[in-house]
N, CA, C and O atoms as a printed pandas DataFrame, in Angstrom:
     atom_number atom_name residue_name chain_id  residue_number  x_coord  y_coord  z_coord
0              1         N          UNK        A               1   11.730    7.704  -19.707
1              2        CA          UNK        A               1   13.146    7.683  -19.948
2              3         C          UNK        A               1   13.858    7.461  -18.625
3              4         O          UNK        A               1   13.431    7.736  -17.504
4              5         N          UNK        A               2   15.120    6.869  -18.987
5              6        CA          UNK        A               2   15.542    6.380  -17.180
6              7         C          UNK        A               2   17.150    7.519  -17.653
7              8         O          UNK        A               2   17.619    7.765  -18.764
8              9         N          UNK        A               3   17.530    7.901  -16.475
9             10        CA          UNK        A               3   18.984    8.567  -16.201
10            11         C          UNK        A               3   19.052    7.698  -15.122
11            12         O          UNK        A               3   18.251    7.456  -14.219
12            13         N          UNK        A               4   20.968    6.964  -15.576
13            14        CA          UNK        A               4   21.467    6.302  -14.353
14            15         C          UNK        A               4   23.309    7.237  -14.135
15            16         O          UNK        A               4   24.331    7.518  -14.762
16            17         N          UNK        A               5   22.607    7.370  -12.679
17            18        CA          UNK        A               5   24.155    8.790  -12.597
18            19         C          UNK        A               5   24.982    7.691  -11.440
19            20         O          UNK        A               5   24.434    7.306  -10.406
20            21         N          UNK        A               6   26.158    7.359  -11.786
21            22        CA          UNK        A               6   27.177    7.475  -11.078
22            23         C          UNK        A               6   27.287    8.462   -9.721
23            24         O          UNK        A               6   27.021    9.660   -9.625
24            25         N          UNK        A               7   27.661    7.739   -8.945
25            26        CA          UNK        A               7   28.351    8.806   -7.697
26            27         C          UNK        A               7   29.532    8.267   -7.255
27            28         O          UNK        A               7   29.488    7.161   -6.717
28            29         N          UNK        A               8   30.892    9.008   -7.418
29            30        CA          UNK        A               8   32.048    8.553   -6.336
30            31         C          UNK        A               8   31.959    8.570   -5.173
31            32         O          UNK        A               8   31.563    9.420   -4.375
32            33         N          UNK        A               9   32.514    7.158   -5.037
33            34        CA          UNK        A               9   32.756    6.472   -3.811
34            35         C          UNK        A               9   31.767    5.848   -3.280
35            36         O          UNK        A               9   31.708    5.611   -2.073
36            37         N          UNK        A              10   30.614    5.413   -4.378
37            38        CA          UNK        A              10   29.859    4.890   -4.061
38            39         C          UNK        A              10   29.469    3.278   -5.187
39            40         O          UNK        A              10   29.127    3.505   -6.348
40            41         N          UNK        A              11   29.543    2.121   -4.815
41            42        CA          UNK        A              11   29.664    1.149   -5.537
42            43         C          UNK        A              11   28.607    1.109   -6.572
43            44         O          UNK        A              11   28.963    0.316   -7.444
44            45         N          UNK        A              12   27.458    1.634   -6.840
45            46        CA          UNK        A              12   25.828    1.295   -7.469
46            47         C          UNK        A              12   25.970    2.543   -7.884
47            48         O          UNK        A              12   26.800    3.410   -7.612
48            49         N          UNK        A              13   24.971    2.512   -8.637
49            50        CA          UNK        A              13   24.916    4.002   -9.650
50            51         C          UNK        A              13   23.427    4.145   -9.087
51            52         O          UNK        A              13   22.930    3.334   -8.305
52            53         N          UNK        A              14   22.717    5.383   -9.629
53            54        CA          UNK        A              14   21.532    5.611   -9.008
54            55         C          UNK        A              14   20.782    5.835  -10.372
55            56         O          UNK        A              14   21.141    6.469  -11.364
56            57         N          UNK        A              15   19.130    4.815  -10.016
57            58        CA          UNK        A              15   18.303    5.169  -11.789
58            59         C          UNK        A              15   17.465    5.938  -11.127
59            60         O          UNK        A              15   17.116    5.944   -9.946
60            61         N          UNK        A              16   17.188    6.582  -12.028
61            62        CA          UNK        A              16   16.020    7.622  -12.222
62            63         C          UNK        A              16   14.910    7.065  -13.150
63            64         O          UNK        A              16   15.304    6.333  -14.058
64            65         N          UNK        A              17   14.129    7.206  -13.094
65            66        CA          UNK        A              17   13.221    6.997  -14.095
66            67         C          UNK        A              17   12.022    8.003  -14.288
67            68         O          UNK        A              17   11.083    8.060  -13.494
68            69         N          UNK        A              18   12.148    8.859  -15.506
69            70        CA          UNK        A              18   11.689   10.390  -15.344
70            71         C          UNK        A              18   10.169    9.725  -16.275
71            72         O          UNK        A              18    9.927    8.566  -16.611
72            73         N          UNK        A              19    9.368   10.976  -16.481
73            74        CA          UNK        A              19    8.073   10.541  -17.488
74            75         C          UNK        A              19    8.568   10.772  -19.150
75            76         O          UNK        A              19    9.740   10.959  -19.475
76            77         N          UNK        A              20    7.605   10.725  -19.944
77            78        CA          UNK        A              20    8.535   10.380  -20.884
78            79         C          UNK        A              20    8.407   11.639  -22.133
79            80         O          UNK        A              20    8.643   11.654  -23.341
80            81         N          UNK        A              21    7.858   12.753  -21.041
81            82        CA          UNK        A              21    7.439   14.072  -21.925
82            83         C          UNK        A              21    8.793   14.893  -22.355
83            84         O          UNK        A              21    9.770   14.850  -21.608
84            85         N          UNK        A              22    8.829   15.666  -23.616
85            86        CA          UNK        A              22    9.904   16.074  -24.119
86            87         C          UNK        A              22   10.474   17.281  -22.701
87            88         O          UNK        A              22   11.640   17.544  -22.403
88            89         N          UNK        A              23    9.008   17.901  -21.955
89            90        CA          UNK        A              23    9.576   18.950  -20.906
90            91         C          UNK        A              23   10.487   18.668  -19.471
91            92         O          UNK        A              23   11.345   19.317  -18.873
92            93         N          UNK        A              24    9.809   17.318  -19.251
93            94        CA          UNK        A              24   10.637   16.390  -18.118
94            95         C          UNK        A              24   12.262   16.425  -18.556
95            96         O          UNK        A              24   13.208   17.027  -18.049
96            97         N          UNK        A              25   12.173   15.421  -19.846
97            98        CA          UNK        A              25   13.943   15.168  -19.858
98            99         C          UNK        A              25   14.304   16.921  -20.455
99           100         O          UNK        A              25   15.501   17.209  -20.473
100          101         N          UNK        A              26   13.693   17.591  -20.736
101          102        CA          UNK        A              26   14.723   18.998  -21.310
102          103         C          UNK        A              26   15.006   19.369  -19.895
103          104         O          UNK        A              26   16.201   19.493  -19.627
104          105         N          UNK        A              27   14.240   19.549  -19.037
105          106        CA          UNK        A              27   14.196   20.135  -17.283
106          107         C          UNK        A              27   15.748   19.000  -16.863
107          108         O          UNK        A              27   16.687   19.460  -16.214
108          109         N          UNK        A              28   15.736   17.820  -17.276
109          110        CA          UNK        A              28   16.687   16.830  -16.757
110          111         C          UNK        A              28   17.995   17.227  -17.282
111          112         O          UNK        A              28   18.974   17.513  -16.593
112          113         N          UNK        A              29   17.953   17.222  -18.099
113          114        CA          UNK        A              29   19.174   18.127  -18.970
114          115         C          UNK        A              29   19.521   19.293  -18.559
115          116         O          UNK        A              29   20.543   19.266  -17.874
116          117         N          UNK        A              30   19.132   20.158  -18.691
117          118        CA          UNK        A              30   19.441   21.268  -17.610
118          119         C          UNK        A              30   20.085   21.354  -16.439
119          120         O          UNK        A              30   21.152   21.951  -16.291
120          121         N          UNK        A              31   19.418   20.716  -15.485
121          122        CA          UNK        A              31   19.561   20.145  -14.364
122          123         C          UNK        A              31   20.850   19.577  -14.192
123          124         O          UNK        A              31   21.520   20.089  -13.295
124          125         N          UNK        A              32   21.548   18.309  -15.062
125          126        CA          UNK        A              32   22.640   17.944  -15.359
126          127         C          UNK        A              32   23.628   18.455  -15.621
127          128         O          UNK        A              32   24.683   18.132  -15.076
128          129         N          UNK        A              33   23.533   19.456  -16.593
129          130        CA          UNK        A              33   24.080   20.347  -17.119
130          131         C          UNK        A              33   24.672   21.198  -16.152
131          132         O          UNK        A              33   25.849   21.080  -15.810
132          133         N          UNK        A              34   23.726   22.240  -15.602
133          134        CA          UNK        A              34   24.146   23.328  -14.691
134          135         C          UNK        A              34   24.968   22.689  -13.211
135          136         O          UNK        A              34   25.595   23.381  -12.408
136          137         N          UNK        A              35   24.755   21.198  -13.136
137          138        CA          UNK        A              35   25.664   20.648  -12.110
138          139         C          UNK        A              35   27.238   19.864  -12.308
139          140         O          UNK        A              35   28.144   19.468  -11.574
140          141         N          UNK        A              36   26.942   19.916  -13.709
141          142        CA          UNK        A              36   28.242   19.658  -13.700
142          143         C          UNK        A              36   29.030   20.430  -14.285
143          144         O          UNK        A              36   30.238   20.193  -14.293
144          145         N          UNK        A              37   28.409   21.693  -14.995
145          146        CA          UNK        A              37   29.609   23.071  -15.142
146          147         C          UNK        A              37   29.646   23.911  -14.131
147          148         O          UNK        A              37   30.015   25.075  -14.281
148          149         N          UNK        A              38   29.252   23.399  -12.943
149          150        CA          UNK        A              38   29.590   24.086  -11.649
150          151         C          UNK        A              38   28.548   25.300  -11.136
151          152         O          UNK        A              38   28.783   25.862  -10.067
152          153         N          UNK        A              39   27.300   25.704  -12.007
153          154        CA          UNK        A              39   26.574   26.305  -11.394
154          155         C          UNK        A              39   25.537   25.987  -10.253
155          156         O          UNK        A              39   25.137   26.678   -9.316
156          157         N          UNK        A              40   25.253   24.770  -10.633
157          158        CA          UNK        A              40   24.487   24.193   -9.387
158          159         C          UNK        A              40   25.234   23.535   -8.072
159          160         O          UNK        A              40   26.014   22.691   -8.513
160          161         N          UNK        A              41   25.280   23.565   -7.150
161          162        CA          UNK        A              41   25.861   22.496   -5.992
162          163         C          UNK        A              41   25.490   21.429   -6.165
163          164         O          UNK        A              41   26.321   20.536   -6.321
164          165         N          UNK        A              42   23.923   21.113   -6.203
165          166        CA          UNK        A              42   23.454   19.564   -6.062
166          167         C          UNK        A              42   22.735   19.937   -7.516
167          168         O          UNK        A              42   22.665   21.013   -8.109
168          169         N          UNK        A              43   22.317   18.845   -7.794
169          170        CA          UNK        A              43   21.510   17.829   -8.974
170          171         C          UNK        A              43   20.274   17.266   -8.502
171          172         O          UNK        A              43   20.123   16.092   -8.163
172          173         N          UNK        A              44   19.199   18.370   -8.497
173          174        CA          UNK        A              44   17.795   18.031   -8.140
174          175         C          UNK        A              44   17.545   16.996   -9.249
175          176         O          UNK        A              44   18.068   17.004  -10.364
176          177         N          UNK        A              45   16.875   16.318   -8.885
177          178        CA          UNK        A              45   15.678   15.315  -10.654
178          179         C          UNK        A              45   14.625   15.197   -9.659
179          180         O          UNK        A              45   14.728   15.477   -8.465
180          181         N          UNK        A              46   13.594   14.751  -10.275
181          182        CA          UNK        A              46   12.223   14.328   -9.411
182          183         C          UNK        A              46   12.028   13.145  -10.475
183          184         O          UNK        A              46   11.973   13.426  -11.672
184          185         N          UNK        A              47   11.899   11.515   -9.932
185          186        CA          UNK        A              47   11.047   10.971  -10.814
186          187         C          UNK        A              47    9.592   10.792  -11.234
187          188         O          UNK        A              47    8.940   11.836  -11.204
188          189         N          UNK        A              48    8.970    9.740  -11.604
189          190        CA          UNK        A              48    7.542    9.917  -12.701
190          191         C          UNK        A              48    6.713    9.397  -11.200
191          192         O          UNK        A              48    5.484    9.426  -11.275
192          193         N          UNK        A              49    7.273    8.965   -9.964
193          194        CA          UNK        A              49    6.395    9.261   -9.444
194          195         C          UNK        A              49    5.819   10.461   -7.933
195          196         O          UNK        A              49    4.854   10.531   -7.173
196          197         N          UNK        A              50    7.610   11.512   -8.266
197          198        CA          UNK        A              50    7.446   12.622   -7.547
198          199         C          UNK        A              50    8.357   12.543   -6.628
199          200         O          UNK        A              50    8.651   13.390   -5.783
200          201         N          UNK        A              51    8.756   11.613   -6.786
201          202        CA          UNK        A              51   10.100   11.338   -5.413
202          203         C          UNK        A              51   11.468   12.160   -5.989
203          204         O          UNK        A              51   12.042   11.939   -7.056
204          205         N          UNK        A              52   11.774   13.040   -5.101
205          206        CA          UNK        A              52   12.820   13.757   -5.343
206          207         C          UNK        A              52   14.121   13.184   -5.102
207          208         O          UNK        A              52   14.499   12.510   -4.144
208          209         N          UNK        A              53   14.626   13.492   -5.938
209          210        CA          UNK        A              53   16.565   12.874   -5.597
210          211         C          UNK        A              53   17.260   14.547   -5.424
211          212         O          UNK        A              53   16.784   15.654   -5.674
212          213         N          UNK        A              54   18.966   13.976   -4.724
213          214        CA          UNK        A              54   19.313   15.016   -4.658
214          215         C          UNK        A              54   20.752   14.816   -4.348
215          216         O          UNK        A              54   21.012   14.584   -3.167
216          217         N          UNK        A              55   21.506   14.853   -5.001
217          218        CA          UNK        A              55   23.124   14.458   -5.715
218          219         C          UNK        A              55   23.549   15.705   -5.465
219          220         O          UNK        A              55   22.897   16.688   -5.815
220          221         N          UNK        A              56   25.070   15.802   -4.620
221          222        CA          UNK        A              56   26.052   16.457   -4.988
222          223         C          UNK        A              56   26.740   16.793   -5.800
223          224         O          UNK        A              56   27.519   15.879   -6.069
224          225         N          UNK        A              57   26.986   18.098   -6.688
225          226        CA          UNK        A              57   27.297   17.938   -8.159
226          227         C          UNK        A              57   28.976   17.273   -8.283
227          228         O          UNK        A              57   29.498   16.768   -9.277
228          229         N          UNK        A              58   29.664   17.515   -6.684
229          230        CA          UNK        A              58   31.067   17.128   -6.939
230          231         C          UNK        A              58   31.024   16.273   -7.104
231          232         O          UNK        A              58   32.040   16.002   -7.744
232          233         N          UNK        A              59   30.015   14.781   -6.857
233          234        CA          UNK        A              59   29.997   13.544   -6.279
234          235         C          UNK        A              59   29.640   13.243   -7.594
235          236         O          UNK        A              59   29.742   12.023   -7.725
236          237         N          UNK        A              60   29.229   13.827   -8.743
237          238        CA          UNK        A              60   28.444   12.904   -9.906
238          239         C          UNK        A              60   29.839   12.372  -10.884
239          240         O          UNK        A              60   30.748   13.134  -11.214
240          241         N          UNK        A              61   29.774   11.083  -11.203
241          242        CA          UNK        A              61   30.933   10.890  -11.364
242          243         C          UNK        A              61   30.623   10.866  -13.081
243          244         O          UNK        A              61   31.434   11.386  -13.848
244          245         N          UNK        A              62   29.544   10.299  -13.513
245          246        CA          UNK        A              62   29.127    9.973  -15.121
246          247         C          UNK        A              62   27.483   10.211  -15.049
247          248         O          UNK        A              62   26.853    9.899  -14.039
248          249         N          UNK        A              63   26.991   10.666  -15.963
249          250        CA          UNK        A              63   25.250   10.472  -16.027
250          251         C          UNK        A              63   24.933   10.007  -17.481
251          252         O          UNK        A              63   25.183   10.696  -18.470
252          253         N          UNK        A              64   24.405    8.872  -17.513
253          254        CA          UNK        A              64   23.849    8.286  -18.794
254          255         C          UNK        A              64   22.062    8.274  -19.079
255          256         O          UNK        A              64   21.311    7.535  -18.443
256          257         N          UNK        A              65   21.718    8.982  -19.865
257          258        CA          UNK        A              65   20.351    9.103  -20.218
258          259         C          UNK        A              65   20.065    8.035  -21.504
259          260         O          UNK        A              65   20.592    7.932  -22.611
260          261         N          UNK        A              66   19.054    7.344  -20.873
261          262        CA          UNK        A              66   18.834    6.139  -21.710
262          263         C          UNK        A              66   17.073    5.707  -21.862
263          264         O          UNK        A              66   16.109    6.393  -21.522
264          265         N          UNK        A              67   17.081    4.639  -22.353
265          266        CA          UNK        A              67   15.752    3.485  -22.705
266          267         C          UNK        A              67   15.459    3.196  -21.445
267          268         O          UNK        A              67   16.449    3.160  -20.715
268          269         N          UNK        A              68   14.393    2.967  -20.915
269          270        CA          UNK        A              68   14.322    1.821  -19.858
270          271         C          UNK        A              68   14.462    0.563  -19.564
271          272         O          UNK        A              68   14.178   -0.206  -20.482
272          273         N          UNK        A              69   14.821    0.083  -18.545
273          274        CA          UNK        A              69   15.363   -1.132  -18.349
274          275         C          UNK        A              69   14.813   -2.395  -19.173
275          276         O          UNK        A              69   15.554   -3.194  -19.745
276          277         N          UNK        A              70   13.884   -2.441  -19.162
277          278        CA          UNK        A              70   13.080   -3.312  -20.468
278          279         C          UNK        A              70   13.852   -3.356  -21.845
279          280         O          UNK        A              70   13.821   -4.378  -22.532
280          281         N          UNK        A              71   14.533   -2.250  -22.227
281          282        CA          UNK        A              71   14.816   -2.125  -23.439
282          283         C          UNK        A              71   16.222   -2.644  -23.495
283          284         O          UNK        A              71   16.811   -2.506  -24.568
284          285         N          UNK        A              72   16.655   -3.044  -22.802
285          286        CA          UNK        A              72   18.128   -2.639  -22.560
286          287         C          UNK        A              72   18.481   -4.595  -23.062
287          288         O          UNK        A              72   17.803   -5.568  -22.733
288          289         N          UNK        A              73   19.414   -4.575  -23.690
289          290        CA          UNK        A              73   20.283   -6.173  -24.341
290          291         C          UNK        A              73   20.988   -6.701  -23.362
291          292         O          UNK        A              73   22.131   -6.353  -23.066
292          293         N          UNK        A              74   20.304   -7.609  -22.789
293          294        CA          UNK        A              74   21.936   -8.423  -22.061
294          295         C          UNK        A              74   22.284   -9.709  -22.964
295          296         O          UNK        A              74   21.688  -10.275  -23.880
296          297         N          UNK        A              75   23.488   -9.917  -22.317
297          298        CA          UNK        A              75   23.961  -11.328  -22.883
298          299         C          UNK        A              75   24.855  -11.063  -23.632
299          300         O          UNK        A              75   25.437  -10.042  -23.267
300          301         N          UNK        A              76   25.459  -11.721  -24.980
301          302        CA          UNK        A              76   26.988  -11.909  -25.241
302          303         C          UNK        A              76   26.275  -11.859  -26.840
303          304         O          UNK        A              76   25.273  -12.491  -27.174
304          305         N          UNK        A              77   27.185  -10.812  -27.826
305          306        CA          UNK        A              77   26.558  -10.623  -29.090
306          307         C          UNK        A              77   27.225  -12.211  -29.915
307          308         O          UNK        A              77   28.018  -13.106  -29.621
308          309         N          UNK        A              78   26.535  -11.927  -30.808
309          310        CA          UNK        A              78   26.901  -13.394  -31.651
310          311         C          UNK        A              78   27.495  -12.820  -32.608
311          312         O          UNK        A              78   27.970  -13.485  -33.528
């Protein structure tokens, strides 16, 4: 599963790309969660291959949990 979070004041959004176990994204959720109702400062995630991220919770501007990029439609609907 990929999370792509927004940061203000910053032009690019940042992907994540977590593994695709139900305990990963519940841990991701959480994580999200507690940073943007103000209990956390930052927004740990780790992706699927261990690399840690680490976001300011003031700075997160939107977080979208999605398909991976493969899945995703471009182009103009008919």
């Amino acid at each position: 599963m990929e999370i792509r979070i927004g940061v203000t004041q910053s032009p690019r959004e940042l992907s994540v790309e977590l593994t695709d176990d139900a305990a990963s994204v519940s841990a991701a959720r959480t994580a999200v969660s507690a940073a943007l109702d103000g209990s956390a400062p930052v927004l740990w995630l780790t992706d699927r291959r261990g690399r840690e991220y680490a976001i300011p919770a003031a700075k997160v501007a939107y977080v979208e949990f999605g398909a991976k990029d493969g899945d995703r439609k471009l182009g103009f609907g008919g």
